[in-house]
C-alpha positions as CSV (number, residue, x, y, z in Angstrom):
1,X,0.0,0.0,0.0
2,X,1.1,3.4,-1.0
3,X,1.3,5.8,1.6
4,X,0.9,9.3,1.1
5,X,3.4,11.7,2.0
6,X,3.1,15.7,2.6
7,X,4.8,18.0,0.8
8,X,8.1,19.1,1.0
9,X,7.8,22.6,-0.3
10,X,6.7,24.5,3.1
11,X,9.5,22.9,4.7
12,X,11.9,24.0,2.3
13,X,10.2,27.6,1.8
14,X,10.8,27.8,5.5
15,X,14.1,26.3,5.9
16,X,15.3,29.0,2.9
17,X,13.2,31.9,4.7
18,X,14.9,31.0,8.1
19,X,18.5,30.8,6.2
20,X,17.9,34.3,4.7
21,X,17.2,36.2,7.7
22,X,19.6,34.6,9.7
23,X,21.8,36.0,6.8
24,X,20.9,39.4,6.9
25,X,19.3,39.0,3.5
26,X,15.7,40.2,2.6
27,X,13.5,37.0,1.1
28,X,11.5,37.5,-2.2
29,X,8.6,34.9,-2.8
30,X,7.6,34.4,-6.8
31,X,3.6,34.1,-6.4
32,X,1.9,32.6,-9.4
33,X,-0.6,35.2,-8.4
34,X,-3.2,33.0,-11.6
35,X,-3.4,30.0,-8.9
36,X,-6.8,29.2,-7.4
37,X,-6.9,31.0,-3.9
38,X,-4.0,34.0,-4.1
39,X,-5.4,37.0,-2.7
40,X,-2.8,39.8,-3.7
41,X,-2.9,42.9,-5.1
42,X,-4.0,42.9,-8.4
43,X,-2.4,46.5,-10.0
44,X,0.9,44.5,-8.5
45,X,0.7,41.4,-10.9
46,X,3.0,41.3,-13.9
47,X,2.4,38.2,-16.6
48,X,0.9,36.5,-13.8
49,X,3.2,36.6,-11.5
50,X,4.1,38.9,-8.5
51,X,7.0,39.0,-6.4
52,X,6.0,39.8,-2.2
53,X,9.0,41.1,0.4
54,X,8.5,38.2,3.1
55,X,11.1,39.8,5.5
56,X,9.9,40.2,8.6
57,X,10.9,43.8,8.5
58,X,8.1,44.6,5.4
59,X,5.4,42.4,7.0
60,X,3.3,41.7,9.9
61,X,1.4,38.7,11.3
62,X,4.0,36.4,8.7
63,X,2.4,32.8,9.4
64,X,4.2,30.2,7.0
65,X,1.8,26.9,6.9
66,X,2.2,24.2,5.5
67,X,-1.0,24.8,3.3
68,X,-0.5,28.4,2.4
69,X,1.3,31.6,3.7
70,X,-0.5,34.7,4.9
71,X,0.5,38.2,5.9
72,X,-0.2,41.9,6.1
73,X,2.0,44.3,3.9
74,X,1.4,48.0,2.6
75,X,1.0,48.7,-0.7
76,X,0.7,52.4,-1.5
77,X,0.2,52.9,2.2
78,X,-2.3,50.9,2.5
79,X,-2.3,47.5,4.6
80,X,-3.6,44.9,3.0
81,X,-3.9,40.9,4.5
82,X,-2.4,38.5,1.8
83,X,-2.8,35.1,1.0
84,X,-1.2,32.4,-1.0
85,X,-1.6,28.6,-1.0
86,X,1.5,26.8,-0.9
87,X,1.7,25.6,-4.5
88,X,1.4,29.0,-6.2
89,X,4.7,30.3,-4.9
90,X,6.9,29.0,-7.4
91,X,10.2,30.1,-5.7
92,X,11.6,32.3,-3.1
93,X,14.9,34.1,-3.3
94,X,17.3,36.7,-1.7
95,X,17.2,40.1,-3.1
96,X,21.0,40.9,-1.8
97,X,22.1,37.6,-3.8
98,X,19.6,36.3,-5.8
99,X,20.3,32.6,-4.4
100,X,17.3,30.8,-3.7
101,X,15.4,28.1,-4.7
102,X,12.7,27.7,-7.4
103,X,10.1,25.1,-7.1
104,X,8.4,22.5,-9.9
105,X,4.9,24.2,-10.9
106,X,2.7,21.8,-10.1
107,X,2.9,18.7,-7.7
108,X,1.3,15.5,-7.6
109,X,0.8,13.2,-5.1
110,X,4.4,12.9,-3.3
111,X,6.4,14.0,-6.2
112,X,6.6,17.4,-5.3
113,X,10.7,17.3,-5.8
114,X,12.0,19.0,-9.0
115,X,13.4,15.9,-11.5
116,X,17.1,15.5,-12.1
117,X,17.8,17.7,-15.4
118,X,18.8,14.5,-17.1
119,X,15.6,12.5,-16.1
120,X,14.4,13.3,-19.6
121,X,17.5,11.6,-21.5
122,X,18.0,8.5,-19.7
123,X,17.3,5.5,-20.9
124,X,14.6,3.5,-19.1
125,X,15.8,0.0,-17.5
126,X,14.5,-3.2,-19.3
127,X,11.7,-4.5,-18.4
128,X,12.3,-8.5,-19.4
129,X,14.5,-10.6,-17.1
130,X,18.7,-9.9,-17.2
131,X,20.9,-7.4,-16.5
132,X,20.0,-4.0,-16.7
133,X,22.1,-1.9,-19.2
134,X,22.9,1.3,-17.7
135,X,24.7,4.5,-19.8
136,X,26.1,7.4,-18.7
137,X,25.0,10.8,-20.1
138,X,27.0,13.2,-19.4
């Protein structure tokens, strides 16, 4: 029986959040702001997407779940209380560095890690009986 296993993205959004502040660095999340359930500011929203200042110096009330995120920011002076489902934030980054981490689309089911680059080019084993004929790609 197939168990079903939760998601790794809030862990690693959090891990990645924590890493940044403790860095002095000011966190970026990339919002597919498109996704069913993103309450954001619309006149903010470029080509679907809109990038939110998560640090805790821009924000208030900054709860990251493990099924969505949710805080209050100002925008034009203006607080506003925003929320985001965990699978529309496609990545989060560091605005002093730009390292972060960008996350697969969509997930499914448990395989919410992003594939190996290569996954596409490798062979598949053989199915029949014998040994399995592996090949490096490089």
């Amino acid at each position: 029986m197939k168990s079903s296993t939760t998601s790794q993205r809030p862990y690693l959004l959090r891990a990645m959040h924590e890493w940044m502040t403790d860095n002095g660095h000011t966190p970026h999340v990339v919002v597919d702001a498109t996704a069913p359930g993103v309450e954001v500011p619309e006149q903010h929203v470029s080509d679907g997407k809109i990038i939110l200042n998560v640090s805790y110096a821009a924000v208030r009330d900054l709860e990251l779940g493990n099924n969505d995120i949710s805080f209050e920011a100002r925008f034009g002076g203006v607080p506003q209380r925003l929320f985001v489902p965990i699978n529309a934030i496609l990545g989060i980054y560091a605005r002093e560095t730009g390292r972060g981490m960008i996350f697969a689309a969509h997930e499914e089911g448990e395989a919410d890690a992003m594939p190996d680059a290569g996954d596409a080019d490798r062979e598949p084993l053989p199915t029949t009986g014998g040994r399995p004929h592996l090949k490096v790609i490089k």
